[in-house]
PyMOL CGO cylinders between C-alpha atoms (Angstrom):
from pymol import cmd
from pymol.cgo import CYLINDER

trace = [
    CYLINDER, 44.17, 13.76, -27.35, 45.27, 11.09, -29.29, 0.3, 1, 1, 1, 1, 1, 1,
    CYLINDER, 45.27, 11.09, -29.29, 44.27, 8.65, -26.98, 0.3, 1, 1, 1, 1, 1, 1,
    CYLINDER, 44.27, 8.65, -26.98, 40.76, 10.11, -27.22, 0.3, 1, 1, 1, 1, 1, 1,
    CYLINDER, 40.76, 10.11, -27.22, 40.55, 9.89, -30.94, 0.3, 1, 1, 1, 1, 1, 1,
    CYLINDER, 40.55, 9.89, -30.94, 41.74, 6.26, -30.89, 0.3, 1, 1, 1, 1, 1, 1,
    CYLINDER, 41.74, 6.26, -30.89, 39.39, 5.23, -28.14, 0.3, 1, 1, 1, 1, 1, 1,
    CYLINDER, 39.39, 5.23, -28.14, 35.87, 7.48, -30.49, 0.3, 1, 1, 1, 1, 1, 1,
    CYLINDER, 35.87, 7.48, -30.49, 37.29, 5.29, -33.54, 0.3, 1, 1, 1, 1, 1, 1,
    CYLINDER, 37.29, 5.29, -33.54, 37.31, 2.11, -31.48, 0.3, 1, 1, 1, 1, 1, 1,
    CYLINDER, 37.31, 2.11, -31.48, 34.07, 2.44, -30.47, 0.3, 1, 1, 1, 1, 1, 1,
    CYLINDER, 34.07, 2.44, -30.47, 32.76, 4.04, -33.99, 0.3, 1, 1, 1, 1, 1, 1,
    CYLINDER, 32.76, 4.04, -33.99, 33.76, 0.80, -35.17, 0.3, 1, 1, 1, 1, 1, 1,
    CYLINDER, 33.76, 0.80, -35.17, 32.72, -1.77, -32.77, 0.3, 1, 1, 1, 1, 1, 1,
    CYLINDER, 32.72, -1.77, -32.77, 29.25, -0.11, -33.33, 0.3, 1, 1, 1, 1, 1, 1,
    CYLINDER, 29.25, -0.11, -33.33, 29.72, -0.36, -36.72, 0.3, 1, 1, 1, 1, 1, 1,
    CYLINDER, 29.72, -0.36, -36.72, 30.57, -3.94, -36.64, 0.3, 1, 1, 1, 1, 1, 1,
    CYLINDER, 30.57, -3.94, -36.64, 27.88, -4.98, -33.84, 0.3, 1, 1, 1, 1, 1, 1,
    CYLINDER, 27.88, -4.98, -33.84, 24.33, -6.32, -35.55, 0.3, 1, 1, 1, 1, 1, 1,
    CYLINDER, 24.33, -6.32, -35.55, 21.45, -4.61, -35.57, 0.3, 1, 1, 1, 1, 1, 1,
    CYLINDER, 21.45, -4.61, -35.57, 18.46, -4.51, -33.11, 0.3, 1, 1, 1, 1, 1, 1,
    CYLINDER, 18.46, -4.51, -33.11, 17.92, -7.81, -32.11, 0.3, 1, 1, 1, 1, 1, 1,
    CYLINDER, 17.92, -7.81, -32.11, 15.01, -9.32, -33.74, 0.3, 1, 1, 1, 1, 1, 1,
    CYLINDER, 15.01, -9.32, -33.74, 11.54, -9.23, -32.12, 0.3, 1, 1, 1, 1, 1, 1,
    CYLINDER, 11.54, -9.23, -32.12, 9.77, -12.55, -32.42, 0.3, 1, 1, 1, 1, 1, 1,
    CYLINDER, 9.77, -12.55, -32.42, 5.96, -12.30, -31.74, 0.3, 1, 1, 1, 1, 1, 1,
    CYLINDER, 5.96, -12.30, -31.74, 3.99, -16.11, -31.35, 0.3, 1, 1, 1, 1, 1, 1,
    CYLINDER, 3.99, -16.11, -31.35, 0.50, -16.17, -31.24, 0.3, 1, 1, 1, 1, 1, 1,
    CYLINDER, 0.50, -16.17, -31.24, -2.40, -19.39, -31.30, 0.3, 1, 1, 1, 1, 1, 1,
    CYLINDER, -2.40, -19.39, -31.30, -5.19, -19.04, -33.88, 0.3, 1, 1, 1, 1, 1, 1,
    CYLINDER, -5.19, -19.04, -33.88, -8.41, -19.65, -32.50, 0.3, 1, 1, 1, 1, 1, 1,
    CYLINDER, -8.41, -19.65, -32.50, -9.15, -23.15, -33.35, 0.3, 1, 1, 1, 1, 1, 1,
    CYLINDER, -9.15, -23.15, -33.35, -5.36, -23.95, -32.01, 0.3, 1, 1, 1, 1, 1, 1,
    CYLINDER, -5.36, -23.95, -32.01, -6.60, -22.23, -28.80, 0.3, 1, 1, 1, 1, 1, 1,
    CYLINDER, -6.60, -22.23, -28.80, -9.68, -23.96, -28.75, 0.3, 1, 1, 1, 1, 1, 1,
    CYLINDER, -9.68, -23.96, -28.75, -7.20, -27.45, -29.14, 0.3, 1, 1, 1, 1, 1, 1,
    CYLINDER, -7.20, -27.45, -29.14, -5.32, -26.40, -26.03, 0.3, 1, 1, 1, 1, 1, 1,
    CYLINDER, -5.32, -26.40, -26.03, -7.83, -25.47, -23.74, 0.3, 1, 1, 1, 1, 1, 1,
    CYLINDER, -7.83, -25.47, -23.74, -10.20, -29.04, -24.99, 0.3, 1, 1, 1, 1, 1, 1,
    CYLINDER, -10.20, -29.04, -24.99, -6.99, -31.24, -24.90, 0.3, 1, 1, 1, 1, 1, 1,
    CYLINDER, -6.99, -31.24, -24.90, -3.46, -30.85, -24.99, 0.3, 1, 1, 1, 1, 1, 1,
    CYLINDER, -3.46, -30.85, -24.99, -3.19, -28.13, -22.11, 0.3, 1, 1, 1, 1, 1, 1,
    CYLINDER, -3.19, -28.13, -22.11, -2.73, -24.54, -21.91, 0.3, 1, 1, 1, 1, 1, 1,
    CYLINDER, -2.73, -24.54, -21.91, 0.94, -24.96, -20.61, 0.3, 1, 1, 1, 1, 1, 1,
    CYLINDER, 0.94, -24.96, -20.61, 1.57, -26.42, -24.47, 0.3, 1, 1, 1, 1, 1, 1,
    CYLINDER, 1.57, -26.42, -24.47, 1.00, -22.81, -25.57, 0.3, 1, 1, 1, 1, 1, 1,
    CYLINDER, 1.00, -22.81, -25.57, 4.11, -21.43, -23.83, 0.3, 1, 1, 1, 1, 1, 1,
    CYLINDER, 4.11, -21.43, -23.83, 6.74, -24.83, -24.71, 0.3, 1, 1, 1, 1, 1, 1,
    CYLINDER, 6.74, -24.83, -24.71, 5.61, -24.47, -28.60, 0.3, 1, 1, 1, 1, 1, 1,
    CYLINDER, 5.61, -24.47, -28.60, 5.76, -20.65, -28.53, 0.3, 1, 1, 1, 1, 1, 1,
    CYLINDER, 5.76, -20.65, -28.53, 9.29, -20.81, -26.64, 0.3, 1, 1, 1, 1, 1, 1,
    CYLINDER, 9.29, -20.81, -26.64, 10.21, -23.25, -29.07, 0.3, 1, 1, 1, 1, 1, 1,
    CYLINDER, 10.21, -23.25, -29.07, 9.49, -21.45, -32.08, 0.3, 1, 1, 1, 1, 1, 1,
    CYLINDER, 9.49, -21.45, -32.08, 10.93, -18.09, -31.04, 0.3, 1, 1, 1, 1, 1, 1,
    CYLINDER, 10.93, -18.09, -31.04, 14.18, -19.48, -30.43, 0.3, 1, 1, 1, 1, 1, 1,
    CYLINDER, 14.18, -19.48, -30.43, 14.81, -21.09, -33.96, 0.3, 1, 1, 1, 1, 1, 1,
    CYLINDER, 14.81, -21.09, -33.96, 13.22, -18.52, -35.65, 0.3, 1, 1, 1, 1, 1, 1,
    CYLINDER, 13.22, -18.52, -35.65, 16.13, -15.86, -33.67, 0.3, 1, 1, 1, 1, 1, 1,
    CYLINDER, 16.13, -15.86, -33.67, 18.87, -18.12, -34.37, 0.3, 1, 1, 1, 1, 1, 1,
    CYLINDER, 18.87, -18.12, -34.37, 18.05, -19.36, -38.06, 0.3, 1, 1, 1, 1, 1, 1,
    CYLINDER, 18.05, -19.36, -38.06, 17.38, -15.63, -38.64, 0.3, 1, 1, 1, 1, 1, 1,
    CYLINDER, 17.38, -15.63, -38.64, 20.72, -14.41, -37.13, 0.3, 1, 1, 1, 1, 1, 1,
    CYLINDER, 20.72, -14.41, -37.13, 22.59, -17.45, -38.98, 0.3, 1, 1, 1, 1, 1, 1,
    CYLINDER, 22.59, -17.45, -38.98, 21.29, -16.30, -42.52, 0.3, 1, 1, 1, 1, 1, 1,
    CYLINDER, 21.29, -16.30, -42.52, 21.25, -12.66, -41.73, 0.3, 1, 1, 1, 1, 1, 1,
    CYLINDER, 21.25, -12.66, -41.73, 17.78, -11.65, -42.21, 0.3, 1, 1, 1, 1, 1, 1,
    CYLINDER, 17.78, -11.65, -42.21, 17.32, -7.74, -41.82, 0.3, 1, 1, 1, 1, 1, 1,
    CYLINDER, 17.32, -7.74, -41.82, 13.56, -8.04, -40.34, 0.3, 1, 1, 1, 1, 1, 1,
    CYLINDER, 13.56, -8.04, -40.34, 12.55, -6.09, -37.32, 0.3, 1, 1, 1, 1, 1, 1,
    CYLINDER, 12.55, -6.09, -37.32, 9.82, -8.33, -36.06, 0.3, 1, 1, 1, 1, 1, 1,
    CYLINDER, 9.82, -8.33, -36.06, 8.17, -11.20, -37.25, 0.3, 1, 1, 1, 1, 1, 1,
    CYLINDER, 8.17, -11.20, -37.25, 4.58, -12.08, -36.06, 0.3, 1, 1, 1, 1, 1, 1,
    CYLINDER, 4.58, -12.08, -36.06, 3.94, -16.26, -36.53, 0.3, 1, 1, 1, 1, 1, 1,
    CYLINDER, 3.94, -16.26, -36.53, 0.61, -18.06, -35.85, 0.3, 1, 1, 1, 1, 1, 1,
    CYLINDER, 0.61, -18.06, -35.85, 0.83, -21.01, -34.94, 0.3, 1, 1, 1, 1, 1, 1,
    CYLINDER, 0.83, -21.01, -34.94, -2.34, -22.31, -37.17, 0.3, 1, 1, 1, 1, 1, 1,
    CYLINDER, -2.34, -22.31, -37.17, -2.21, -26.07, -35.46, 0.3, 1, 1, 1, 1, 1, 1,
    CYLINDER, -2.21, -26.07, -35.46, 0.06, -28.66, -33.89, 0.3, 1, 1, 1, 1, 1, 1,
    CYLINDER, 0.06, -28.66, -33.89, 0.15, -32.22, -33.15, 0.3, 1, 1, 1, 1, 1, 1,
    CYLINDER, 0.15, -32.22, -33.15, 1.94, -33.92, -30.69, 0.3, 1, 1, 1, 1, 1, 1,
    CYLINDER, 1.94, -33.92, -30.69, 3.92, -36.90, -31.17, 0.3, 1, 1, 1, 1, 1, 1,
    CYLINDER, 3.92, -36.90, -31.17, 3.51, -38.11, -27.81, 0.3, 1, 1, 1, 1, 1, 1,
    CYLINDER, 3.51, -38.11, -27.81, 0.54, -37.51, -25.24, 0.3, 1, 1, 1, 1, 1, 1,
    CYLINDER, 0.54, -37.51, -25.24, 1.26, -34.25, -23.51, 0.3, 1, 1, 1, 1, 1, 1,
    CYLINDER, 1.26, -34.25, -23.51, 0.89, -33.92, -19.25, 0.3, 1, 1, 1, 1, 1, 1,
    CYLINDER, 0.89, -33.92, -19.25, -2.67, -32.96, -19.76, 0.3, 1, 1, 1, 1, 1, 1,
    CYLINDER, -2.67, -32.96, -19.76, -3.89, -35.73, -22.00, 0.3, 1, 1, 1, 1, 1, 1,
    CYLINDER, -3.89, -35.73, -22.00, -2.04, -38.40, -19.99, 0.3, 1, 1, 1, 1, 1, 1,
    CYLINDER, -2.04, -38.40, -19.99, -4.07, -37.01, -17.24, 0.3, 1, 1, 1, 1, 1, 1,
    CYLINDER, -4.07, -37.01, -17.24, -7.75, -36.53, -18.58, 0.3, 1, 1, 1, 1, 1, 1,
    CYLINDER, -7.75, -36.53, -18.58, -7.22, -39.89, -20.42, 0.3, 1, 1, 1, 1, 1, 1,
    CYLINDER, -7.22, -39.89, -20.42, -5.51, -43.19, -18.19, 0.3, 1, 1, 1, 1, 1, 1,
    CYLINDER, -5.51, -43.19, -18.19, -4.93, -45.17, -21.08, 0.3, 1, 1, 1, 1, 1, 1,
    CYLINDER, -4.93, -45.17, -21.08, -2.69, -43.00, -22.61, 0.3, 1, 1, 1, 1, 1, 1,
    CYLINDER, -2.69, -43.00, -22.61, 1.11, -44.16, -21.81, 0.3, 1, 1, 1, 1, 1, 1,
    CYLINDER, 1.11, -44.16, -21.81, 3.54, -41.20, -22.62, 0.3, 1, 1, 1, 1, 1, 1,
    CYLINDER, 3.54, -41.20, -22.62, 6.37, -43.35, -22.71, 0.3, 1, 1, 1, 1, 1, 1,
    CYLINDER, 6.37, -43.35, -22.71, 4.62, -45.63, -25.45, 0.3, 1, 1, 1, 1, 1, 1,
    CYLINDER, 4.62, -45.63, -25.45, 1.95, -44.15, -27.16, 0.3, 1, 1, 1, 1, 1, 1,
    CYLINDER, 1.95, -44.15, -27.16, 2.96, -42.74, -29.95, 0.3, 1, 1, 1, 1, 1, 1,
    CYLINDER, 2.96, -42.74, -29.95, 1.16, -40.47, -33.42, 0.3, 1, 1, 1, 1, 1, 1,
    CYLINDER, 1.16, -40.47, -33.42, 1.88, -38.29, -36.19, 0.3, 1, 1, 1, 1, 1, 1,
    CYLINDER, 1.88, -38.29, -36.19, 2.88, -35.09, -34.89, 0.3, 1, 1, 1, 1, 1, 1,
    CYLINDER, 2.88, -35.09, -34.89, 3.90, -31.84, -37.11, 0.3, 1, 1, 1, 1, 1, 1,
    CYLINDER, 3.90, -31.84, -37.11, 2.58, -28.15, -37.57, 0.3, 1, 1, 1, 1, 1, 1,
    CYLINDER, 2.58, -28.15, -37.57, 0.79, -25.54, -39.46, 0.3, 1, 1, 1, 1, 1, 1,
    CYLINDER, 0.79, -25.54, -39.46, 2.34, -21.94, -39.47, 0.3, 1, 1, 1, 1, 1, 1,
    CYLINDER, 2.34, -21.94, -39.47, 2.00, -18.74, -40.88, 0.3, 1, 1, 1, 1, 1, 1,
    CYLINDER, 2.00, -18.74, -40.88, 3.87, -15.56, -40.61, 0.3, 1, 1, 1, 1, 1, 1,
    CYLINDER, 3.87, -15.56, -40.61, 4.82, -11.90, -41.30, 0.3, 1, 1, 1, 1, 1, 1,
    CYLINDER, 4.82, -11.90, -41.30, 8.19, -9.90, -41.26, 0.3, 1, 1, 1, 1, 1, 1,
    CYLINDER, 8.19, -9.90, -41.26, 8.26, -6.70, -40.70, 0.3, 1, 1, 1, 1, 1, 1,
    CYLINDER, 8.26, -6.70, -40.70, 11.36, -4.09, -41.28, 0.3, 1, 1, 1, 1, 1, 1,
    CYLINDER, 11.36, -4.09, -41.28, 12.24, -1.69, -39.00, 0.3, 1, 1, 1, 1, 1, 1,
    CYLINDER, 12.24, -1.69, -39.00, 10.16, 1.22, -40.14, 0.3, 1, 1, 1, 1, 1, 1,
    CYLINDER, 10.16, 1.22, -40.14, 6.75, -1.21, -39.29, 0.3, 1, 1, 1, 1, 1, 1,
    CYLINDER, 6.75, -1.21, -39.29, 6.92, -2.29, -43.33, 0.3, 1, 1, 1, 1, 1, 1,
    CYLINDER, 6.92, -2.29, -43.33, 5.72, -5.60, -44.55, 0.3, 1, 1, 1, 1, 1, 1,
    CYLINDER, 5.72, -5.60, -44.55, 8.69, -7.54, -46.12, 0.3, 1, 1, 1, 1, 1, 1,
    CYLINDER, 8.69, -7.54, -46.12, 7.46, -10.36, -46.57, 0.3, 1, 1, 1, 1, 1, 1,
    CYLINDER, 7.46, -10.36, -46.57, 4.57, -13.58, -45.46, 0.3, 1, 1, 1, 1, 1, 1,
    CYLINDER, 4.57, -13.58, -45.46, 4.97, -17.24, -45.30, 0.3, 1, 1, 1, 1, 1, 1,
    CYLINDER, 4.97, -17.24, -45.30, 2.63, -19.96, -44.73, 0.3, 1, 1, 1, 1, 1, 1,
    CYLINDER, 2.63, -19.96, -44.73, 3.83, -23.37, -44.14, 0.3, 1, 1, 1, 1, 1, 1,
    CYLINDER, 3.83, -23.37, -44.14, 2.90, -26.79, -42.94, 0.3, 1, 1, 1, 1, 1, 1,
    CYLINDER, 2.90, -26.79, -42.94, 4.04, -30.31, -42.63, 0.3, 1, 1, 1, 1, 1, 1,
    CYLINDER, 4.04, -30.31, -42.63, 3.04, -33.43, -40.85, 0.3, 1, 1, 1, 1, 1, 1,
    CYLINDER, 3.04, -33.43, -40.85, 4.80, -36.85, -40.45, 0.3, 1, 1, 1, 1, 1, 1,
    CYLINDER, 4.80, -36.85, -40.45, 3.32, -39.19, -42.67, 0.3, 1, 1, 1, 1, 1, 1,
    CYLINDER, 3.32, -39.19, -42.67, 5.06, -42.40, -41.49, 0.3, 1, 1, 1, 1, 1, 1,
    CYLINDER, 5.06, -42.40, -41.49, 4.65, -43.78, -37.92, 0.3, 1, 1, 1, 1, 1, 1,
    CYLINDER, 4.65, -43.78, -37.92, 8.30, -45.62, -38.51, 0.3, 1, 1, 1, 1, 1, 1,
    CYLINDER, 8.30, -45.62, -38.51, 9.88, -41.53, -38.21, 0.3, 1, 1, 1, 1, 1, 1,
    CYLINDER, 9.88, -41.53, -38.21, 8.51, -41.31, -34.80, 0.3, 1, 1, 1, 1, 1, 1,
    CYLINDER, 8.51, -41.31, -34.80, 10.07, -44.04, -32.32, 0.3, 1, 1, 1, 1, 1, 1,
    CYLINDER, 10.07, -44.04, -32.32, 12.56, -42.15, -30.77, 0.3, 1, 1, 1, 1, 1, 1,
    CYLINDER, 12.56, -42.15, -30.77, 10.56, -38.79, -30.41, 0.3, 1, 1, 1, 1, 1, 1,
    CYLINDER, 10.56, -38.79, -30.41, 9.80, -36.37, -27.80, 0.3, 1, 1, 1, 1, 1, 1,
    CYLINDER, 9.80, -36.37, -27.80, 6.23, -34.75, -27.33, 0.3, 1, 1, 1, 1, 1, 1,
    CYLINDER, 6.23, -34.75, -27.33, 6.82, -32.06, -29.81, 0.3, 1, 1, 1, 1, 1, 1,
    CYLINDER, 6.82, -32.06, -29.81, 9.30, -33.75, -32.20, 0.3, 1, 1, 1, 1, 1, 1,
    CYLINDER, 9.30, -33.75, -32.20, 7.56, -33.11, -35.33, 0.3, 1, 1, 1, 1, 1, 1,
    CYLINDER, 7.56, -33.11, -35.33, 6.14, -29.62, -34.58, 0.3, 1, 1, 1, 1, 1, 1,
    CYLINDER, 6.14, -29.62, -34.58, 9.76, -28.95, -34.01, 0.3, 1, 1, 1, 1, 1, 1,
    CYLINDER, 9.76, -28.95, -34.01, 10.83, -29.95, -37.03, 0.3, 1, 1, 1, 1, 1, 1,
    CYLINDER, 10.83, -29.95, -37.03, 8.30, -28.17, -38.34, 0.3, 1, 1, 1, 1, 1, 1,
    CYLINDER, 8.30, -28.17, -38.34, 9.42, -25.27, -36.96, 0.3, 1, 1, 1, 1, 1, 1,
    CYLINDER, 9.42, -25.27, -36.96, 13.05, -25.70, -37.93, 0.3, 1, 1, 1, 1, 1, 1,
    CYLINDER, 13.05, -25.70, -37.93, 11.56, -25.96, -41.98, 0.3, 1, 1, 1, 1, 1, 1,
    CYLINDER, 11.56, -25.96, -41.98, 9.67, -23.19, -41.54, 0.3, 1, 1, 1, 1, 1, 1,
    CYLINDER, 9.67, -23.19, -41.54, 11.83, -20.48, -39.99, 0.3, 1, 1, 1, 1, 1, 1,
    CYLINDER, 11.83, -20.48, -39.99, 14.67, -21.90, -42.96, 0.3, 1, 1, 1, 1, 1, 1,
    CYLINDER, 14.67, -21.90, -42.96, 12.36, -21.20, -45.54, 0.3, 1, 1, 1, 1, 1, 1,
    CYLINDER, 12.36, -21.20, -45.54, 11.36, -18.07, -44.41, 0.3, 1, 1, 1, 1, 1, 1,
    CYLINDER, 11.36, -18.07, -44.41, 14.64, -16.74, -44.12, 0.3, 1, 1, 1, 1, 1, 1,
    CYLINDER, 14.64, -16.74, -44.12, 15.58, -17.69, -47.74, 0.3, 1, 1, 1, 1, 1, 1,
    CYLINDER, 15.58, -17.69, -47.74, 12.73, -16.48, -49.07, 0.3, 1, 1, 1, 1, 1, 1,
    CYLINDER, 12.73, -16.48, -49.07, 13.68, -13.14, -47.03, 0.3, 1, 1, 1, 1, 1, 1,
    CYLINDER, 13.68, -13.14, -47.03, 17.49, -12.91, -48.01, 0.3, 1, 1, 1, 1, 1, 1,
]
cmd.load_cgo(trace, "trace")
């Protein structure tokens, strides 16, 4: 009996003590970003950006302990710093070791609570400005720094 007591509290409190839901992240392209994709940086793009953004919008949520259900993000626009597979091959002269640009992203998104509530919207954009920032970066440097802004300051203004 008393083993059965201890063992109900045990698990009263590990549920107790275990988060909640896990967060539903929902990424979707605007239309002129889709548009983008399909003229020029490639479809596949779509899925490394969206990938991308759900997984530092989980953690950075989960760090700061935001109590949203489900977010829904747009991804508005994004430039690559460096020439993705598809432009390299639909344009020769493009070197994706050495050609470089200003990269970044334009976002916007919604938080829902667990009842299907609005809690709260962000927009949010920023683009390199200096081509200096952008020797050492990958394809989506920027927009992923972007990303890692935006999913901060979403939290805080959340929490």
């Amino acid at each position: 009996m008393r083993i059965a007591a201890l063992a109900t509290s045990a698990f009263a409190a590990a549920l107790m003590a275990s988060p909640a839901l896990a967060l539903t992240v929902e990424t979707k392209m605007s239309t002129a970003f889709q548009e983008k994709l399909d003229d020029d940086i490639g479809v596949r793009e779509a899925r490394v950006l969206s990938d991308a953004l759900t997984r530092k919008i989980t953690n950075v949520f989960a760090e700061k302990g935001v109590q949203a259900e489900k977010i829904v993000v747009t991804i508005e626009d994004a430039r690559p710093n460096r020439p993705t597979m598809e432009q390299v091959s639909q344009k020769p002269g493009l070197d994706s070791m050495h050609s470089i640009s200003l990269g970044g992203a334009k976002l916007s998104g919604i938080a829902y609570d667990a009842a299907g509530n609005e809690i709260g919207r962000f927009d949010y954009r920023w683009y390199e400005t200096d081509l200096h920032n952008v020797v050492a970066a990958t394809t989506w440097s920027d927009a992923r720094s972007t990303f890692d802004k935006f999913a901060r300051r979403f939290a805080d203004k959340l929490t």
